[in-house]
C-alpha positions as CSV (number, residue, x, y, z in Angstrom):
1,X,11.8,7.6,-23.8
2,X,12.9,4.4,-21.7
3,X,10.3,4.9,-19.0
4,X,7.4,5.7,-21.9
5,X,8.4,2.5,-23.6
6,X,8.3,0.2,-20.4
7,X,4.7,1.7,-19.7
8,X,4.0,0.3,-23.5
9,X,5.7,-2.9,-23.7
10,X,4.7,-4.0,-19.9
11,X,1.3,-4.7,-20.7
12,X,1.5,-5.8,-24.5
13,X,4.1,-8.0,-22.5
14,X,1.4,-9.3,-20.6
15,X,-1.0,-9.6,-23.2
16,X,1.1,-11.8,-25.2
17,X,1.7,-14.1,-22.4
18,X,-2.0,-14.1,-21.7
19,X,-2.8,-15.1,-25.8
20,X,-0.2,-17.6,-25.7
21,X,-1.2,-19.3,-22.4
22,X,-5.0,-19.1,-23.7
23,X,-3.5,-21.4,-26.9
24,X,-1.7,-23.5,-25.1
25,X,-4.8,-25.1,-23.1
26,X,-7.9,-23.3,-24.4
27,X,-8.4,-22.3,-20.9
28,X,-9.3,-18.1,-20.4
29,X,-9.4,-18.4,-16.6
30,X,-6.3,-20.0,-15.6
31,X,-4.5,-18.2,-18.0
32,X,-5.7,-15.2,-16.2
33,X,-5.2,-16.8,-12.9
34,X,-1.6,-16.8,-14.6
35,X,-1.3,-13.6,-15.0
36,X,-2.7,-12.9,-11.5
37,X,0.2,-14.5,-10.1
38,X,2.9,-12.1,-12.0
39,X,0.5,-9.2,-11.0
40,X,0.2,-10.0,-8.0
41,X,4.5,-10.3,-7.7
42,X,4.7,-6.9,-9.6
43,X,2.5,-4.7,-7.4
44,X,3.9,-6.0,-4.6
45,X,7.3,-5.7,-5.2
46,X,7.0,-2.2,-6.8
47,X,4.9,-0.8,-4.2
48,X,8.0,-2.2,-1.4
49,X,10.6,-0.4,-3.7
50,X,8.5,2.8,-3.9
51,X,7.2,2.4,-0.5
52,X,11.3,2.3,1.1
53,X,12.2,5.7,-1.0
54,X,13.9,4.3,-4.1
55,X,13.1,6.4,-6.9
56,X,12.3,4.3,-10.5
57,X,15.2,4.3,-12.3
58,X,15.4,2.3,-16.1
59,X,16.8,-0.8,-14.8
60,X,14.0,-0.5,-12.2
61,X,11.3,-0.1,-15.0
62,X,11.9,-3.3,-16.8
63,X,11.4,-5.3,-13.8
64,X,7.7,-5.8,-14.6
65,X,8.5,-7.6,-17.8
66,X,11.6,-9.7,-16.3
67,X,8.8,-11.0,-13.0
68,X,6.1,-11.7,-15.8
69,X,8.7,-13.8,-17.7
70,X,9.6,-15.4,-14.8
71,X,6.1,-16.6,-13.5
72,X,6.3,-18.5,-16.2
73,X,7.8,-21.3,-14.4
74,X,4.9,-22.0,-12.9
75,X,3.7,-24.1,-16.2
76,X,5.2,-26.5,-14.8
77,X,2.5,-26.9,-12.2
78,X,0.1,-26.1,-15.1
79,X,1.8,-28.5,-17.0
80,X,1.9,-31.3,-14.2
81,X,-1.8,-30.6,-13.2
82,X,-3.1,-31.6,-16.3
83,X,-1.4,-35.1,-16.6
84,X,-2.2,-36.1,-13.0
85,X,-5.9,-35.3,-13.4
86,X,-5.9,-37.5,-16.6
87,X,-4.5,-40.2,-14.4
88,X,-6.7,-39.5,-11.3
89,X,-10.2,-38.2,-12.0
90,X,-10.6,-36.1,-9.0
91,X,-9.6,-32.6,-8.7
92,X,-8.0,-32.7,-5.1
93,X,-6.3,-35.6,-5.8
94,X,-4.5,-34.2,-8.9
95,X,-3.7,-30.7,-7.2
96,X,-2.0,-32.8,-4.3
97,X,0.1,-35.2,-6.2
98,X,0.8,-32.2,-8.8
99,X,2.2,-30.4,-6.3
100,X,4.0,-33.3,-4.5
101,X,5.4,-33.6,-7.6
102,X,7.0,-30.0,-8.8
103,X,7.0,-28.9,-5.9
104,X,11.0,-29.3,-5.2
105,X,12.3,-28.3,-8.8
106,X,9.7,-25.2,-8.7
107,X,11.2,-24.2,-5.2
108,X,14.5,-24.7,-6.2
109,X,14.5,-23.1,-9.5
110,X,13.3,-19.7,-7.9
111,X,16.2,-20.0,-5.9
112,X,18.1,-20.6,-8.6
113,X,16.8,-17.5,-10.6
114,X,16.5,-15.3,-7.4
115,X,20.4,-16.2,-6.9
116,X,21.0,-15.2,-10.2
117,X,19.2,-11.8,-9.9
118,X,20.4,-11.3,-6.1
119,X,24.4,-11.5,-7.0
120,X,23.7,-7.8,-8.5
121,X,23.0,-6.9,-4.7
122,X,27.1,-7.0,-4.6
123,X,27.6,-4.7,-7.4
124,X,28.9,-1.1,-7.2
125,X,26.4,0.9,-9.7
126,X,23.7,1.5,-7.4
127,X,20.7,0.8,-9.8
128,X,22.0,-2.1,-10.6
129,X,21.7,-3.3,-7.4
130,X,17.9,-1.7,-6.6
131,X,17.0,-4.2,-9.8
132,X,18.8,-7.2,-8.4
133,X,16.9,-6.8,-5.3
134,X,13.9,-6.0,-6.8
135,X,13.4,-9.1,-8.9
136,X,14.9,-11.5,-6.5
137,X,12.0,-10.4,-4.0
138,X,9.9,-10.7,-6.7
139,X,10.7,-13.8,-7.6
140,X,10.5,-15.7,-4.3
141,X,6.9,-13.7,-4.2
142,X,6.2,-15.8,-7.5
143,X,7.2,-19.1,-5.7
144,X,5.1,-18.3,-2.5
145,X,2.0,-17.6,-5.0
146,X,3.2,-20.5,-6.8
147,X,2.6,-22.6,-3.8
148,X,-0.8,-21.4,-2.7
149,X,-2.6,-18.7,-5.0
150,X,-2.3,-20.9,-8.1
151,X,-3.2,-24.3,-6.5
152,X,-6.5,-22.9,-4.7
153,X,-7.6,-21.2,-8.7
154,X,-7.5,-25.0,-9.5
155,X,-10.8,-25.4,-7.3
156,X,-12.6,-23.1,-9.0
157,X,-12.3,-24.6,-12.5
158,X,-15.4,-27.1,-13.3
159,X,-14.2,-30.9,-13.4
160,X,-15.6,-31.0,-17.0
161,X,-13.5,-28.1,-18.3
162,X,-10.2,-30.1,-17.3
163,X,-11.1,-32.9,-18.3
164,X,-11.9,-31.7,-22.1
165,X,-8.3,-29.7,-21.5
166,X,-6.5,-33.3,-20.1
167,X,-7.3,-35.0,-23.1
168,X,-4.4,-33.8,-24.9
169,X,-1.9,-34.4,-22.3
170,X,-1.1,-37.8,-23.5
171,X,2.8,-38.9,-23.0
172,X,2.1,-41.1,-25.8
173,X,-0.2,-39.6,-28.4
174,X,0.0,-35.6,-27.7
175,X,1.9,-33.7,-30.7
176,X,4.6,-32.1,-28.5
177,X,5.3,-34.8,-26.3
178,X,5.8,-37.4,-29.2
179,X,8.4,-34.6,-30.7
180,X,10.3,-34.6,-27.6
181,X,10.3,-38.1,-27.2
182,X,11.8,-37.8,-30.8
183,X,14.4,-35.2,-30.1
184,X,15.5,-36.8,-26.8
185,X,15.7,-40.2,-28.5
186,X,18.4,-38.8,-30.8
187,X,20.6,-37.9,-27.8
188,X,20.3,-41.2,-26.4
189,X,20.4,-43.5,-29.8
190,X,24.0,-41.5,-30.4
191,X,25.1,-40.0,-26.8
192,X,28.7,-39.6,-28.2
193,X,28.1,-38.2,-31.6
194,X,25.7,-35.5,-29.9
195,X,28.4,-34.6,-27.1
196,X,30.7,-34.6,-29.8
197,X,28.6,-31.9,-32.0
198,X,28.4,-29.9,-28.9
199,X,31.8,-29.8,-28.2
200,X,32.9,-28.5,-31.4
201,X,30.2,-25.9,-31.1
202,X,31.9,-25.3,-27.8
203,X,35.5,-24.1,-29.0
204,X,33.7,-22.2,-31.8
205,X,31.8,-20.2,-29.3
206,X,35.0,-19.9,-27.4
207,X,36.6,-18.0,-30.5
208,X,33.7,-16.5,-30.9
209,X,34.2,-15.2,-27.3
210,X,37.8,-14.4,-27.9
211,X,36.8,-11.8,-30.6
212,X,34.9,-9.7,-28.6
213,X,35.3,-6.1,-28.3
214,X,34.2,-4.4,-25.0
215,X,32.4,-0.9,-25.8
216,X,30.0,1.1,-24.7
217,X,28.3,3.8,-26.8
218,X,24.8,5.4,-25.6
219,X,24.3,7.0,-28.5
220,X,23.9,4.0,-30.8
221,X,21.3,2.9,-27.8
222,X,18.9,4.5,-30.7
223,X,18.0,3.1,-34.2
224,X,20.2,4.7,-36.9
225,X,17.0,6.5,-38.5
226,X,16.5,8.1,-35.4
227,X,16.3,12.0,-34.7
228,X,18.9,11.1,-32.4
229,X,21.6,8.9,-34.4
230,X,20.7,11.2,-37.4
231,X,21.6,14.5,-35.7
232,X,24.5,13.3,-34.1
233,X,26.0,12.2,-37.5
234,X,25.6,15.5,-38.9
235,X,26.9,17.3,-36.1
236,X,30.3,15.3,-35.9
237,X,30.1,15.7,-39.8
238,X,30.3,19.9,-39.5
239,X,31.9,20.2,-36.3
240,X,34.7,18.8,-34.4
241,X,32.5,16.6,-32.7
242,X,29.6,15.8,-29.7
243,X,30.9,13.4,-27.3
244,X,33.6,15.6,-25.0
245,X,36.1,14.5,-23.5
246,X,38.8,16.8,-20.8
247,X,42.5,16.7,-20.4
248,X,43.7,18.3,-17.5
249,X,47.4,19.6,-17.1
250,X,48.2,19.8,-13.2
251,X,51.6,21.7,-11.6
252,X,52.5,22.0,-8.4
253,X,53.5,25.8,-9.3
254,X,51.2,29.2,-9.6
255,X,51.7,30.8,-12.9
256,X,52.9,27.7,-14.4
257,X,50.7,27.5,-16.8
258,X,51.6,30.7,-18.8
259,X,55.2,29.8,-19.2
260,X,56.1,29.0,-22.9
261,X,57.3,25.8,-21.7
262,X,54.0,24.8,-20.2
263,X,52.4,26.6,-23.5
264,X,54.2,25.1,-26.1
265,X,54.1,21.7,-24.2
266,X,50.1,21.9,-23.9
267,X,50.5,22.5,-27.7
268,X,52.4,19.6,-28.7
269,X,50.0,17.2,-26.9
270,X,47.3,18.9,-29.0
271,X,49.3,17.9,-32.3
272,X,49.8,14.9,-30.9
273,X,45.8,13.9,-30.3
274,X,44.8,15.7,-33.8
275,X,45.9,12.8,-35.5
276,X,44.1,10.1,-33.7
277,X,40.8,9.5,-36.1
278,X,38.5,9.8,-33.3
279,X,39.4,13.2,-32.1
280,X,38.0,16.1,-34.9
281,X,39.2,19.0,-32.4
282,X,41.2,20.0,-29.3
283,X,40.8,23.3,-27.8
284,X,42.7,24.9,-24.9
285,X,44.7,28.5,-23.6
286,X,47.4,28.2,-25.9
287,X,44.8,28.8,-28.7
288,X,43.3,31.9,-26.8
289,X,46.9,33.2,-26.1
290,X,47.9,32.4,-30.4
291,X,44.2,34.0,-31.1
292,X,45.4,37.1,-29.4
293,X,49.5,37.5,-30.5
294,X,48.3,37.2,-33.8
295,X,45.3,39.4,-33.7
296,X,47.3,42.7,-31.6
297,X,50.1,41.9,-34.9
298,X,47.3,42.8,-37.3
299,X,46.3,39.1,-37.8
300,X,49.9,38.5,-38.8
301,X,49.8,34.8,-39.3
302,X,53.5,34.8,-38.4
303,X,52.5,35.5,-34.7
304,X,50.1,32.7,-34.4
305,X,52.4,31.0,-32.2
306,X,53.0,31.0,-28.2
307,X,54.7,34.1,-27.1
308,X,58.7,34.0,-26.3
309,X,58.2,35.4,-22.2
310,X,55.8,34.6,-19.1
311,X,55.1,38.4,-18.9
312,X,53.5,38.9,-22.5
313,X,51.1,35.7,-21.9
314,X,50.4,37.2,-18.8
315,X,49.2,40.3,-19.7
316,X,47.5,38.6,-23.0
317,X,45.1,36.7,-20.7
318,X,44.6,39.7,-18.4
319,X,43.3,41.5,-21.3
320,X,41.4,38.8,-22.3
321,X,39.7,38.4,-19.0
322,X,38.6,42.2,-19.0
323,X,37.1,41.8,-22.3
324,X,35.3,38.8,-22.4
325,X,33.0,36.4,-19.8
326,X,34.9,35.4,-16.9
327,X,33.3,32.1,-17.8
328,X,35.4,31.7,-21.2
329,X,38.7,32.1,-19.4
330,X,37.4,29.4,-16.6
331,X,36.5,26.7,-18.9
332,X,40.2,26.3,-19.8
333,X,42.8,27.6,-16.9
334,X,42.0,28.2,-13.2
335,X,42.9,31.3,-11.6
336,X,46.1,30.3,-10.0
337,X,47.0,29.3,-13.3
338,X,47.9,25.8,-11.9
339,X,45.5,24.1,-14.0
340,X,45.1,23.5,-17.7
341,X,42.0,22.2,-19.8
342,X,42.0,20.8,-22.8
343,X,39.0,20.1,-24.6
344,X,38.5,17.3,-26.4
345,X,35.9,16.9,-29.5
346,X,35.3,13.1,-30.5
347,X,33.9,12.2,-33.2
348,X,32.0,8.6,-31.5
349,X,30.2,8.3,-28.0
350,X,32.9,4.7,-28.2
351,X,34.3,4.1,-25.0
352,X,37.2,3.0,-26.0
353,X,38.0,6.4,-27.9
354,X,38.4,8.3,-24.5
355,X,40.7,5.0,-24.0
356,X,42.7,5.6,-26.7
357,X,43.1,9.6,-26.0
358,X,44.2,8.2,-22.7
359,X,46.6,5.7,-23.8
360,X,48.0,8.8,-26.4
361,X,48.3,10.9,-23.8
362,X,50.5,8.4,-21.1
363,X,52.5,8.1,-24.6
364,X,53.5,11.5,-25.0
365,X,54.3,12.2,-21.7
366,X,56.9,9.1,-21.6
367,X,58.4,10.3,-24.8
368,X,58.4,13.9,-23.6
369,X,58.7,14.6,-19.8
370,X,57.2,17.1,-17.9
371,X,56.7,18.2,-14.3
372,X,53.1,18.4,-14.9
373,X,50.6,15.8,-14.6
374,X,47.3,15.2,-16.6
375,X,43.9,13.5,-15.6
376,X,41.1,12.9,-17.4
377,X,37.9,14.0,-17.0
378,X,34.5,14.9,-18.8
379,X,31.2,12.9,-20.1
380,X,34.0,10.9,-22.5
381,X,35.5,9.8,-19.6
382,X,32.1,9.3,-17.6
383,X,31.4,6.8,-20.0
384,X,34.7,5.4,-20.0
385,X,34.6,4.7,-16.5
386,X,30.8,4.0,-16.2
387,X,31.5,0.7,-18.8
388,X,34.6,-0.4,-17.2
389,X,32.9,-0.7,-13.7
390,X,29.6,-2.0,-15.2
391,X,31.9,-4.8,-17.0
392,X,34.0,-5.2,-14.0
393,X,30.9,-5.6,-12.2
394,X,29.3,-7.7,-14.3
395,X,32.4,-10.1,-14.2
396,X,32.8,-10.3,-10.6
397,X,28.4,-10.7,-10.4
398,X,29.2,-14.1,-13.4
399,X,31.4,-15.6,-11.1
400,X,29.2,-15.4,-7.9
401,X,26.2,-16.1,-10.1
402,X,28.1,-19.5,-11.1
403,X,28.9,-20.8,-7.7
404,X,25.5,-19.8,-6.3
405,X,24.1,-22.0,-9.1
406,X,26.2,-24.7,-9.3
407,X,25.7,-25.1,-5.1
408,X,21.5,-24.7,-5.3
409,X,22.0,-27.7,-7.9
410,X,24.3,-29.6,-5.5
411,X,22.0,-28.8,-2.9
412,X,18.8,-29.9,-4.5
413,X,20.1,-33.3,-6.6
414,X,22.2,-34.0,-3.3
415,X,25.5,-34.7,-5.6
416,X,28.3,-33.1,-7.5
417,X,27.9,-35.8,-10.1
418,X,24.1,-34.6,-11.1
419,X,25.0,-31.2,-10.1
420,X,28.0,-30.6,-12.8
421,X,25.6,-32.6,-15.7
422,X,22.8,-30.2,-15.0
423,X,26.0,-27.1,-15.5
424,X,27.1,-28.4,-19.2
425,X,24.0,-27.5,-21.0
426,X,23.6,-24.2,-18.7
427,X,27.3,-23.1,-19.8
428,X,26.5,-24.2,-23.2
429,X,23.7,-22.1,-23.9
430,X,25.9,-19.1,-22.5
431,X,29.1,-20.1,-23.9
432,X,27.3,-20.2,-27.4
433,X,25.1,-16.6,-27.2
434,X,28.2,-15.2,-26.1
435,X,30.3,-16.7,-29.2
436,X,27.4,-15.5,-31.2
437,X,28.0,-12.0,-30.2
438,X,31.8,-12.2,-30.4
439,X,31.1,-13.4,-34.4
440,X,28.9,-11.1,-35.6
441,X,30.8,-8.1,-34.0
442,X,28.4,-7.0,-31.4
443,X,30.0,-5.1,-29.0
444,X,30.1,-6.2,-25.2
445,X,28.2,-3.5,-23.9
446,X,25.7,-2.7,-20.6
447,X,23.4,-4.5,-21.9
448,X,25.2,-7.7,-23.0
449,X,27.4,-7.7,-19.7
450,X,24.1,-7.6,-17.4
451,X,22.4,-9.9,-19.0
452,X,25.5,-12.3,-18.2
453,X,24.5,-12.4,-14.6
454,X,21.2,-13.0,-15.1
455,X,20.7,-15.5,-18.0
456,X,22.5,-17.9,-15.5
457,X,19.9,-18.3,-12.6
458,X,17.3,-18.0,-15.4
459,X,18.5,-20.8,-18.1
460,X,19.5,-23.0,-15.3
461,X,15.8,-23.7,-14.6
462,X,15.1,-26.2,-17.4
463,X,17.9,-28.3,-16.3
464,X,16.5,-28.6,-12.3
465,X,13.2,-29.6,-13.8
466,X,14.5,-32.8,-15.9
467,X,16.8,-33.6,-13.2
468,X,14.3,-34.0,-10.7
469,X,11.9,-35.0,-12.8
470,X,14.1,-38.0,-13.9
471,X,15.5,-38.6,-10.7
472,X,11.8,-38.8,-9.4
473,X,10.3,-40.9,-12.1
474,X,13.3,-43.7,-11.5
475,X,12.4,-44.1,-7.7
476,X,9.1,-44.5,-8.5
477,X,9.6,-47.1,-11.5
478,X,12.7,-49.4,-10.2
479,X,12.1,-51.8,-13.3
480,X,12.3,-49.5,-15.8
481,X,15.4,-48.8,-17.7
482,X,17.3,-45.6,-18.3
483,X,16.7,-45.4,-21.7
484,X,12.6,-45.2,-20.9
485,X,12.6,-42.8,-18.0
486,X,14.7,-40.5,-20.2
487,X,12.5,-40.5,-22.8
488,X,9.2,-40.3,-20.1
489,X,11.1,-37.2,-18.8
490,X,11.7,-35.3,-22.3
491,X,7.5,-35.9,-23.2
492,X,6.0,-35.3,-19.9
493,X,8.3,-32.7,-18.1
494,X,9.8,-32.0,-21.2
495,X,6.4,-30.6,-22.4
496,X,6.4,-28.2,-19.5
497,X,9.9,-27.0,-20.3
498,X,9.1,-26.2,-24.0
499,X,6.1,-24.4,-22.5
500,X,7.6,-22.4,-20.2
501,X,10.7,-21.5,-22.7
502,X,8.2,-20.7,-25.5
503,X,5.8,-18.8,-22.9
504,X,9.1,-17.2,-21.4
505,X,10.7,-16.2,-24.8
506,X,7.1,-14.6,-25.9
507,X,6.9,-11.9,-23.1
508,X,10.6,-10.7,-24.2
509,X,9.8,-11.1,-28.0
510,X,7.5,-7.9,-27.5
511,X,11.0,-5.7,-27.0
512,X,12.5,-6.7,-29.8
513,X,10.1,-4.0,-31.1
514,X,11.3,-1.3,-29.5
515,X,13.2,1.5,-30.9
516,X,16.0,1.6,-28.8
517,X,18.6,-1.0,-28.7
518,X,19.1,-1.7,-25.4
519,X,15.2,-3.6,-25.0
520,X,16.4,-5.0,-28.5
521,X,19.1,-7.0,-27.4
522,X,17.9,-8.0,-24.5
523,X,14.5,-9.0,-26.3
524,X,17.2,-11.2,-28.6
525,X,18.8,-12.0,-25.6
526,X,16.5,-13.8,-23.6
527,X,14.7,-15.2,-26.8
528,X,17.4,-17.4,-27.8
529,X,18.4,-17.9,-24.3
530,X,15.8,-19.8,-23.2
531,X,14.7,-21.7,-27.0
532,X,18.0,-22.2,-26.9
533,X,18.4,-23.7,-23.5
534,X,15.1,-25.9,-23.6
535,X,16.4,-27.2,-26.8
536,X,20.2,-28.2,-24.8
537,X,18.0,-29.9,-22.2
538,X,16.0,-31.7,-24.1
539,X,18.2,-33.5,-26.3
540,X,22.3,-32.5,-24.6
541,X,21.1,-33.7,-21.5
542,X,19.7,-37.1,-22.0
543,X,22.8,-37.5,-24.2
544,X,25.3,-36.4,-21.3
545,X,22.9,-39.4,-19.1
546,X,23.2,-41.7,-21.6
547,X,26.9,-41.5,-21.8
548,X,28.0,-41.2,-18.2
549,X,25.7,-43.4,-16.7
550,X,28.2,-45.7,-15.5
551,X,29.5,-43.3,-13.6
552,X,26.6,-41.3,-12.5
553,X,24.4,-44.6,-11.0
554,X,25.7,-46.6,-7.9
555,X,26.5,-50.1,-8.2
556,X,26.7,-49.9,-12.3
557,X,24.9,-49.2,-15.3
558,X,20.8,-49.3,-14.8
């Protein structure tokens, strides 16, 4: 279902980008040419992955959508272009000074992204680190197209088409740019009451944070009116429940397992995990060896117990062996009679309820000893394990992700100063998703915990751009005072910004259409990710300038 849902939402993905583009400038072919660059990126990253043996797993197949949302970036070019032949009136002269212009922050923020995506190269779950690899490649593809592909399309458009389109782009007239000339303005009229606001939203989103529950469950990866959810809710409703779990007894001893002690022991820990509300059934020998005591006494109910000697149980299960498939005698004692399983019926596909039959298990064996040990095992556990290493994973892949970041901005603004301002809105707009999901009770899932690594190298984008941008604009314009090149930067670089988020958050609204909740959240995901992060950049950032200026500019306030 995954696979069939990435072959429908790929190109409606594209489509969308391709409509919104076309209203965003009224221009069909460079919003093709657009679209050329992300196919372009796509075709030849898939064919290299295909091409070196790796076979398409579901990580793997959303790849197409994550490198068309990430050739968005190159509005900024788009963005840039438009504004510089306004100025200059000559085609060349605007593509050269364009790219003069964005040319740094555009480089730098595929680094930044490609970094973000290329940290999953150090995880342990081995598709996870085919799609890191797979979009980082792709992604430094987008940059090379960027750079060349995109900038020769320019000379094919008429001079009269971009001048009709450059009429708009007007820093002081255009709709959007006077709105976030407006919303940068409030940052920098009240720098401290807007850092203020955002610090209280801050430890909010850190309780939100602290409320989070990590979980994994695959089966509420489908809508609850699904054939799937539906029939799985039934089935725990009649029966003692579909998501099974093993606990297996272990001595060191043959035969040890049809001793009374080992019997009645096996039976206790049964008792024990019948009350826990997630199991709805445990099943093991000592309910074959009851089964057959009482049925050889007439179905005596007195004799549904564990018989008093070794010998009897012996001779119980040999009988039962001759009568019945070897098969239903393996799937609960090996033949050395070593081993022990015990089935376990739970009611949820929650990881956290193999955790608990875990944690009751280590319980009853420290109130009760026993020279036998037990391990867990089974598709319960699978999934136990599986969300532990993904979250483990995705922890150790945040932390990379966050110095890689925070030393590509060092690297390109050539100071920790500018470095650590560009970082607050970036943590913000994480910090506050994440708070978000901790509130509303969303468990921290697959899902939730990938997209931790990778929201970092992509929401970090916005704040390179104004950076740059600003930096740029003030070398350029010595006379002019903060307060103006801030508010330059929010309606001519800002523009691009709000186009890329709104271009960005488009191609990932598509998934929030999907009937599976995985492409759901991450479609929610990356919406409010990157709205949410142009929207911190726009009016945080000039606020966070504003504020620390003194500190940030040699030789004093400018």
């Amino acid at each position: 279902d995954m696979f069939k849902l990435m072959a429908v939402f790929a190109p409606i993905a594209g489509m969308v980008m391709l409509l919104v583009r076309f209203l965003m400038f009224k221009d069909l072919f460079l919003s093709i040419t657009l679209m050329m660059d992300a196919m372009i990126s796509i075709v030849w990253s898939m064919g290299l992955l295909i091409g070196l043996g790796f076979p398409i797993h579901i990580m793997s197949s959303m790849a197409p959508v994550f490198m068309m949302a990430i050739a968005t970036d190159s509005m900024h070019i788009f963005n840039e272009f438009y504004f510089r032949f306004r100025e200059k009136k000559d085609k060349r002269a605007a593509i050269i000074a364009t790219m003069n212009a964005v040319s740094r922050p555009v480089r730098n923020t595929a680094l930044a992204t490609a970094a973000g995506f290329g940290v999953l190269l150090f995880m342990n779950i081995i598709p996870v680190k085919v799609f890191g690899g797979l979009v980082a490649f792709g992604t430094i593809v987008l940059r090379l197209l960027s750079f060349s592909f995109i900038p020769a399309m320019f000379t094919f458009v008429k001079d009269e088409k971009i001048e009709k389109i450059s009429r708009s782009e007007d820093v002081e007239a255009g709709g959007m740019s006077s709105f976030l000339k407006k919303l940068a303005g409030l940052g920098i009229r009240k720098p401290a009451t807007t850092v203020l606001v955002g610090l209280v939203l801050f430890v909010t989103a850190i309780i939100g944070i602290s409320k989070t529950v990590v979980n994994n469950n695959l089966v509420e990866w489908f809508k609850k009116s699904s054939d799937v959810r539906v029939a799985d809710t039934v089935m725990n409703d009649a029966l003692g429940g579909t998501s099974l779990g093993y606990i297996v007894a272990i001595s060191d001893k043959d035969d040890y397992i049809k001793t009374p002690e080992a019997m009645r022991y096996i039976e206790g820990l049964q008792r024990r995990l019948e009350k826990l509300a997630v199991v709805g059934k445990t099943t093991s020998v000592v309910d074959y060896v009851k089964r057959i005591n009482r049925v050889l006494h007439n179905d005596n109910p007195k004799y549904d117990a564990v018989p008093e000697n070794k010998e009897m149980i012996g001779q119980y299960l040999f009988l039962f062996a001759m009568s019945a498939k070897p098969s239903d005698l393996d799937n609960v004692v090996d033949y050395p009679f070593r081993k022990a399983n015990i089935w376990v019926q739970l009611k949820t596909w929650d990881a956290k309820a193999m955790e608990s039959v875990i944690q009751t298990v280590n319980e009853y064996r420290k109130d009760n000893p026993t020279p036998m040990e037990f391990k867990p095992a089974g598709i319960a556990y699978f999934n136990l394990v599986w969300n532990h290493e993904v979250l483990w994973d995705m922890v150790k892949g945040l932390i990379l992700a966050l110095i890689a970041v925070f030393a590509i901005l060092a690297y390109d603004f050539r100071s920790v100063k500018w470095a650590l301002i560009g970082y607050i809105p970036l943590l913000f707009t994480i910090l506050l998703i994440y708070g978000v999901v901790g509130f509303v009770g969303k468990d921290f899932d697959m899902p939730i915990s990938v997209m931790s690594c990778l929201s970092l190298g992509m929401a970090v984008d916005f704040a390179i751009h104004f950076v740059s941008r600003l930096r740029q604009r003030m070398k350029e314009t010595p006379g002019e005072s903060l307060t103006d090149a801030l508010l330059w930067t929010a309606a001519r670089p800002g523009k691009g910004i709000m186009r890329n988020a709104i271009l960005f958050a488009a191609a990932f609204a598509v998934m929030l259409f999907a009937p599976l909740t995985p492409y759901i959240t991450v479609g929610a995901f990356i919406v409010s990710m990157m709205l949410l992060s142009a929207l911190m950049t726009i009016l945080y950032l000039p606020a966070l300038i504003t504020l620390t200026q003194g500190w940030l500019f040699k030789g004093g306030v400018r």
